[in-house]
C-alpha positions in Angstrom: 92.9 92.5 84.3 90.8 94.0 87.3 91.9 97.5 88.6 91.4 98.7 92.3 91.3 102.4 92.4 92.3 103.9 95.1 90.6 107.5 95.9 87.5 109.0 94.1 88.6 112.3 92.9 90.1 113.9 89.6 92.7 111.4 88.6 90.7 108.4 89.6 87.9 109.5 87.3 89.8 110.1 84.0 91.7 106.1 85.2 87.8 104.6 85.2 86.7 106.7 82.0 90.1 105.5 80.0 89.6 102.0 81.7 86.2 101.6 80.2 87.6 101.7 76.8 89.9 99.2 77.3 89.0 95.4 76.2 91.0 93.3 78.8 90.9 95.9 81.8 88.2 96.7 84.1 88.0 98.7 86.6 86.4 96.6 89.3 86.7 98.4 92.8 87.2 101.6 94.2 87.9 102.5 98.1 87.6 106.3 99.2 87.7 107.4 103.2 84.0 108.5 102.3 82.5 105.6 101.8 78.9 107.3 100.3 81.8 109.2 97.7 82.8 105.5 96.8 79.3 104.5 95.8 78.3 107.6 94.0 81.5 106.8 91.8 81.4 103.3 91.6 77.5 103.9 90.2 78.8 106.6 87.8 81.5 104.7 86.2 80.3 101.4 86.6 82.3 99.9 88.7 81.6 96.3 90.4 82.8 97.2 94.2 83.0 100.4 96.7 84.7 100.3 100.0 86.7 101.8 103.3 89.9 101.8 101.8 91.5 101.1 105.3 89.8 97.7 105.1 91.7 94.5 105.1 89.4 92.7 102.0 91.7 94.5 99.8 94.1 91.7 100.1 91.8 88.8 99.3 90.6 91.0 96.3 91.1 89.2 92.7 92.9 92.8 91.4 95.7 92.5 89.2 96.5 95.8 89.9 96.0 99.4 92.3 96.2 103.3 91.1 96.8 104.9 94.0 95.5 108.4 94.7 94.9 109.1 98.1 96.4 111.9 100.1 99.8 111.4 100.7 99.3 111.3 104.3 96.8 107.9 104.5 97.7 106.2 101.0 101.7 105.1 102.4 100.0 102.4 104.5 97.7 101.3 101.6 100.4 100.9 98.8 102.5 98.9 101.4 99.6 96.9 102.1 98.6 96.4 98.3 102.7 95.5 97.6 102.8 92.8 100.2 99.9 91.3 99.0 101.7 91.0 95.7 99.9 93.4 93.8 101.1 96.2 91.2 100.7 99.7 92.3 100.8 102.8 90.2 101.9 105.8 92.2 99.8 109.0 90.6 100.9 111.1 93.8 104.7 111.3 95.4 105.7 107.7 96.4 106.4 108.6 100.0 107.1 112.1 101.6 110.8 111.3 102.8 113.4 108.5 102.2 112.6 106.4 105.9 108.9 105.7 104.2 110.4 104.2 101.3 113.0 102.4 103.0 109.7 100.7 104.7 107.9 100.8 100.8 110.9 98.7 99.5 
């Protein structure tokens, strides 16, 4: 299974570091809104692809799955994005901040 991360920070580093033990995951792309932040920890962890996350190739990935987490703020439109394009998302921060976002989520 290929994983998209979502983010570069704490959470997304113990995901690639428990990833990389795993036989039939890999952690295959990352997207963080600094893109240079994206390379330095797709280099570290070894993993394939960096990007923008705000960039539409996330949808014509080959990802089986997302961990989402980006601030609350910019990562609504992403998991909605990620979801319609029939992808599994884990949520590692608050799914939305109020009940008319999930509505939209849903």
């Amino acid at each position: 299974m290929k994983l998209g991360i979502l983010g570069a920070g704490g959470i997304a580093s113990t995901m690639a570091k428990t990833v990389a033990g795993m036989k039939d995951v890999e952690a295959y792309a990352v997207a963080a809104r600094d893109l240079e932040r994206a390379r330095v920890f797709a280099q570290k962890y070894e993993v394939k692809k960096h990007m923008d996350p705000m960039r539409k190739c996330w949808q014509m990935m080959r990802l089986d799955w997302f961990i989402s987490q980006l601030l609350i703020h910019t990562i609504i439109c992403m998991r909605k994005m990620c979801l319609e394009a029939g992808k599994h998302v884990l949520c590692e921060k608050a799914f939305t901040v109020n009940a008319e976002q999930a509505q939209k989520i849903i």
